[in-house]
N, C-alpha and C positions, 0 to 999 in steps of 0.2 A: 422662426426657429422652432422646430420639434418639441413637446414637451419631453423628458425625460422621466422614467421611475428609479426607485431603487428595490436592488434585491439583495437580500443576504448570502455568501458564502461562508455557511457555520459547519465548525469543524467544532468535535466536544473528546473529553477524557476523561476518564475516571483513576486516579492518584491510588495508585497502591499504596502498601503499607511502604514507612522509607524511616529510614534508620534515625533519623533525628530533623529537625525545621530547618525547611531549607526555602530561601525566597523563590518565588514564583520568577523573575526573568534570570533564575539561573537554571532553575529544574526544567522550564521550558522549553528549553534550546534543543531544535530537533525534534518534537513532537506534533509541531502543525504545523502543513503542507504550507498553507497561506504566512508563514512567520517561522519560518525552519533556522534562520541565524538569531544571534545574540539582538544584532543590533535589528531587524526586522520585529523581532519579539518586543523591545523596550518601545519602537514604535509604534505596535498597536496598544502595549498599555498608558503610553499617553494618549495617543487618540479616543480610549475608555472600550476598545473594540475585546474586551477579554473581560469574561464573568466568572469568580468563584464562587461556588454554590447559589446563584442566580444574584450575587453582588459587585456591583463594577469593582476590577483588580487595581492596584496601583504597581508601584516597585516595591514598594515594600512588603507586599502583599505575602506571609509565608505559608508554607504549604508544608504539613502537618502530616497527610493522609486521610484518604476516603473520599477528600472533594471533587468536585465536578468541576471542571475547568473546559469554558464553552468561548471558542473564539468566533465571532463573527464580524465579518467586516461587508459593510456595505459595498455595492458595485452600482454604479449611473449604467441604465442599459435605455434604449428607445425601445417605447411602449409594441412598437411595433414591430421590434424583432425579433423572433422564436425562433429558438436551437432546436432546428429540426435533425438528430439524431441519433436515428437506428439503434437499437441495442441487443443482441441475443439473451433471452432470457433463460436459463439454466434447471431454474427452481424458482416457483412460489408457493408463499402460504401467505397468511394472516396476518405474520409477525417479522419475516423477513423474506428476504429472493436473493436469489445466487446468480451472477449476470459473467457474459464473458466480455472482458475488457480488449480493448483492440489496443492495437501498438498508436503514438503519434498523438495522444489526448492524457489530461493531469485528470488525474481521479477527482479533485477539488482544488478549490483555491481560488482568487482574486481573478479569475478569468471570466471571461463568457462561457466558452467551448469547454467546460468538464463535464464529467461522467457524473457528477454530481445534480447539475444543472441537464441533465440530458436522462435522468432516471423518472422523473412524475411522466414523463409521456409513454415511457415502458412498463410499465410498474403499475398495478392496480392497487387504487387507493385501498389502506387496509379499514374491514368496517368496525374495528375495535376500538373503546372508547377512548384511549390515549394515541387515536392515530397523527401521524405526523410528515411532513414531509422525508420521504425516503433519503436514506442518507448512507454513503458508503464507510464501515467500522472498520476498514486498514486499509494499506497505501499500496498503491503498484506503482514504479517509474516511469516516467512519460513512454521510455519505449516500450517495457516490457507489457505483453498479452499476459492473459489469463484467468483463470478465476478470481469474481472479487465478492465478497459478503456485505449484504445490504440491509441495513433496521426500518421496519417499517412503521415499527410503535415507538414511542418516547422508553418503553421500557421494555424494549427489544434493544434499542440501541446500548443503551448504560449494561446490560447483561452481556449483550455480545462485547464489548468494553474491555467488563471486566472479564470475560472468556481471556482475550487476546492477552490482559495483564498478566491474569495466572498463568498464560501457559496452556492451556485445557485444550486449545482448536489445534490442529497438528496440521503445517501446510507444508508442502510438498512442491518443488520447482524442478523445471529441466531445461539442461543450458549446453549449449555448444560448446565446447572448450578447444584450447591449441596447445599442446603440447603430448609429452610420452608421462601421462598421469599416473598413478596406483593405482588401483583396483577401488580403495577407498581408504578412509579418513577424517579427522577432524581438524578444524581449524579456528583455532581459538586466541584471541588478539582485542584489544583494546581500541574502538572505535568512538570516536568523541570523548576519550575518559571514559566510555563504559565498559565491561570484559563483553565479548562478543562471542559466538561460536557457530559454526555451520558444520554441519555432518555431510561428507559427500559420497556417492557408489557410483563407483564406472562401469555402465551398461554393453557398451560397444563402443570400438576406434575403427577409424578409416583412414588410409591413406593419402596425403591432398599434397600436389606436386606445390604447391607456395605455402602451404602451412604448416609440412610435415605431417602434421598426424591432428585430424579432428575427433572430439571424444562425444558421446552422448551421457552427462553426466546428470544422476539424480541427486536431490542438493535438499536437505532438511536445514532450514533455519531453526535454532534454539532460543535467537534471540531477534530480537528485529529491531537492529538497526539501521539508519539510511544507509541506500547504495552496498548493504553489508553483504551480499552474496556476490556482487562484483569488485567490490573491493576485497575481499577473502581471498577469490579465486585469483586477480591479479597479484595477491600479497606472494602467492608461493609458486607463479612463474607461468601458472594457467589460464591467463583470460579469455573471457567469454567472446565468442566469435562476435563481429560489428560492435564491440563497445568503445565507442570514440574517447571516453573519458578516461578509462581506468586500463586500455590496452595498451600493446606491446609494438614502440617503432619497430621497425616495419611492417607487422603482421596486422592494422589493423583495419579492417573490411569496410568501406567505406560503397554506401547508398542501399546496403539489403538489411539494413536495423538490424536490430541488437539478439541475439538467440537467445533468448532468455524468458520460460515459458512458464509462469502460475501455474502447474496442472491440478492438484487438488485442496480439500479441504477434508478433516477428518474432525468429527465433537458431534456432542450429544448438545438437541435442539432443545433450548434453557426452558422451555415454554410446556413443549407436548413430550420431554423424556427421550425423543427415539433419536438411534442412533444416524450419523448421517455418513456417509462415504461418495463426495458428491466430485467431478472430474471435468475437466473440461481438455479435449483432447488436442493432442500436438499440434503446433500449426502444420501444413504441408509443406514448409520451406525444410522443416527439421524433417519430413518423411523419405524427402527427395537424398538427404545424406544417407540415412542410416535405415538399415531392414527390421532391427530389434522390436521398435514399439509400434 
């Protein structure tokens, strides 16, 4: 029998300010990839697999504001197997890299196959004194492509963090849509008990003899909740073209993945000040509809 190692899939967050104390497996829920439910969440703090501010979590653990909340859960892999790959790299420096994410792979989490585990082979170790292994600071959906932002240092990650908490990073998505949409809009609704909002602008429509009418819509998130720009756009009658989850009997595209594209990131680099406007462009499935972009 093979020897076996273990390797960690750590996923970390930094706790905004919050209105009053609230337990750690209630605030939790939702926040990380590898423990996204209630009862996933309570499982790793029995297992001891969650740190607040570098001290094992329990249930009772409450959470106050400011802490560092670092989940890591062990994975059995054979020594001998390496996740060979490929990743387009976008941007590097010192302290972080901008990577473009493919559709069909989890950014993180309990697997072998992430984007997570598939960055030290893309990614040049950074030579600054807090370097660490590279780690992706927000989430894309198994289908969806796009731009993702990566920490290179221990305190490139917690910055870019707290970037993402404030508000400060400004991203930018583009999505197929099905139906006869506005020009544009907000849509604002409560997702998991949180208020939620997405901003959308309709770019170009075409005519599709089974869909009626497909749109190329640019889509600002205000707030980032799971699945929250497909769940938005299904909410008010529009889904995203291929989304098997959140779409519309009979209209839903089944075997060409889900249209739904990260295209940028907008924020000023926590480190060197300068501004960044960094893109990562359409796929060619969304070019073949539409002439706009």
């Amino acid at each position: 029998m093979k020897n076996k190692s273990r390797i960690n899939s750590i996923e970390t967050h930094i706790v905004p300010t919050v209105p009053s104390p609230i337990r750690l497996q209630e605030y939790g829920v939702g926040i990380f990839i590898a423990a996204l439910t209630k009862s996933a969440l309570k499982k790793a703090l029995k297992k001891k697999f969650i740190k607040v501010n570098d001290v094992i979590a329990t249930s009772a653990t409450l959470i106050t504001g400011g802490e560092c909340i670092c989940l890591s859960i062990p994975e059995e892999v054979n020594p001998n197997t390496k996740l060979i790959f490929p990743l387009k790299v976008l941007f590097e420096d010192e302290y972080l890299a901008v990577i473009h994410k493919p559709a069909g792979i989890l950014v993180s989490g309990n697997s072998f196959k992430t984007i997570a585990n598939a960055l030290a082979q893309n990614i040049q170790r950074s030579s600054l004194p807090d370097a660490t292994k590279p780690q992706p600071v927000h989430r894309l959906d198994y289908a969806t492509t796009g731009i993702l932002l990566v920490g290179k240092t221990s305190s490139s990650i917690r910055e870019l963090n707290k970037m993402f908490e404030d508000k400060t990073i400004e991203k930018t998505y583009y999505a197929v849509t099905i139906g006869d949409m506005n020009d544009q809009g907000k849509i604002i609704s409560e997702i998991d008990s949180k208020k939620s909002q997405s901003n959308y602008k309709l770019f170009e429509s075409v005519s599709s003899k089974r869909f009626g009418k497909l749109n190329l819509v640019e889509l600002k998130p205000q707030t980032g909740r799971r699945h929250q720009l497909r769940k938005h756009l299904s909410s008010i009658g529009f889904p995203i073209l291929g989304d098997k989850e959140y779409g519309i009997e009979p209209l839903i595209l089944i075997g060409k993945g889900l249209y739904l594209h990260a295209y940028s990131l907008n924020f000023k680099h926590p480190f060197t000040k300068e501004e960044f406007y960094l893109k990562d462009e359409l796929p060619k499935r969304f070019m073949k509809l539409f002439s706009t972009k």
